[in-house]
Each structure stands twice: as structure tokens, then as C-alpha cells.
N, C-alpha and C positions, 0 to 999 in steps of 0.2 A: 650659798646655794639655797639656803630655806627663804631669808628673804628675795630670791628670784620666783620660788614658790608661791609665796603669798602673792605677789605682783602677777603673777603668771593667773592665780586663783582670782586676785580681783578683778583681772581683764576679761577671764572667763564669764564671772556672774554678772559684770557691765556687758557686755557684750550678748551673752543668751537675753539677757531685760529688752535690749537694743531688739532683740528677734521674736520675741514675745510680743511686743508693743509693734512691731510689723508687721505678723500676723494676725494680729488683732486686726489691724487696721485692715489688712485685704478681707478677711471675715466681714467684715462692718460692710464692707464696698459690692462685695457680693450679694449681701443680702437677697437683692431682687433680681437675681439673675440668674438661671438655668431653671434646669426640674429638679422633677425628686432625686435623679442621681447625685446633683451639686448640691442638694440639701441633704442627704446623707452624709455626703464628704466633707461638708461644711461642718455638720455636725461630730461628725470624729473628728476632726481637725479642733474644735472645742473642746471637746472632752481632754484630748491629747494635751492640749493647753493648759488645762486646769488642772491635770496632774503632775504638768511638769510644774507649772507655777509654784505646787504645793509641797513638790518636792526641794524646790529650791530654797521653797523659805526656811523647810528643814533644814536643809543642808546649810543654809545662810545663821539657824539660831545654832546649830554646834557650833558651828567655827568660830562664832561668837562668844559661846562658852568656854572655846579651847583657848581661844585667845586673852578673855577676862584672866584664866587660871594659870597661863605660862606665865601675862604680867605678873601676877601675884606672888607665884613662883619666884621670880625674877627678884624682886623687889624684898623677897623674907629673905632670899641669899644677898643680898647688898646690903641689906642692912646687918647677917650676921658676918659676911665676909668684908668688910670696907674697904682691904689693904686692899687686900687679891684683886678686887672686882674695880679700884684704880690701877693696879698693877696691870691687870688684864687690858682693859681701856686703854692704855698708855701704850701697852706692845701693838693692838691693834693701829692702832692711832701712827706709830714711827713703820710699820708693815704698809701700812695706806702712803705713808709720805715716800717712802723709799721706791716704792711703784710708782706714786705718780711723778718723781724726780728721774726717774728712767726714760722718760718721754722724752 
């Protein structure tokens, strides 16, 4: 489930980037078109932009931090655990095969 997570979390940040980079583009195309109404709108529609953008990248360096520290995590119990953490692997490993032989 946690790896559907991540996957789920990196289609999210591809995909807002994908809309970010959209609405850029209509912003840019606009430029010279309407009054001051659409130049107001245009301009919140910036701001809105630049706050999300900025939020993302926050949201983008945690999970990068989270992610550095689980590896590391990860990696201090393998090396004090070796049996278990083959053991573990191995069950997962005949759990995967027994599914996909069910097919």
C-alpha cells in the first residue's frame, strides 16, 4: 500500500508541474488581451501560481528528506538484522510467486 502511495504522490507532483506549466503558458498568451478586469485576473492567477509553485517545492524537499531517512533507516536494520531482512525477502519473494501462480 505505501509503495501505491508514493506512486500515487509522484503522479500527483508530475501532473500539478504538467498544470503549472499550462497555466503559464495561457498567462503568457494572454498577455495582450482584455482590460484591466483580465489584467487583474491574470495577475491573481500569478500570484496563485507562485505560491503554489513554492509550496510544492516545500512539499517536494520534505519528502525528500523523508525519503533520504527511511533509506538510511532501512539500510542501519539490514545491516544489523542480515538473517531476518533475507528471511523477510524471501517470504515476500514465495508470497509474490504463489499470487502470481494463481493466475
Amino acid at each position: 500500500m505505501e509503495i501505491l502511495n508514493d506512486i500515487s504522490k509522484d503522479q500527483l507532483i508530475t501532473d500539478f508541474k504538467v498544470a503549472v506549466t499550462d497555466a503559464e503558458a495561457l498567462l503568457k498568451a494572454t498577455v495582450n488581451t482584455g482590460g484591466e478586469k483580465v489584467a487583474g485576473i491574470r495577475a491573481k492567477a500569478e500570484e496563485s501560481l507562485a505560491i503554489a509553485k513554492a509550496r510544492m517545492a516545500d512539499a517536494q524537499t520534505v519528502m525528500l528528506a523523508k525519503t533520504k531517512e527511511a533509506a538510511k533507516v532501512t539500510d542501519a536494520y539490514v545491516h544489523e538484522n542480515p538473517w531476518r531482512s533475507v528471511g523477510f525477502a524471501a517470504s515476500i519473494g514465495v508470497v509474490i510467486g504463489l499470487l502470481i501462480g494463481r493466475r
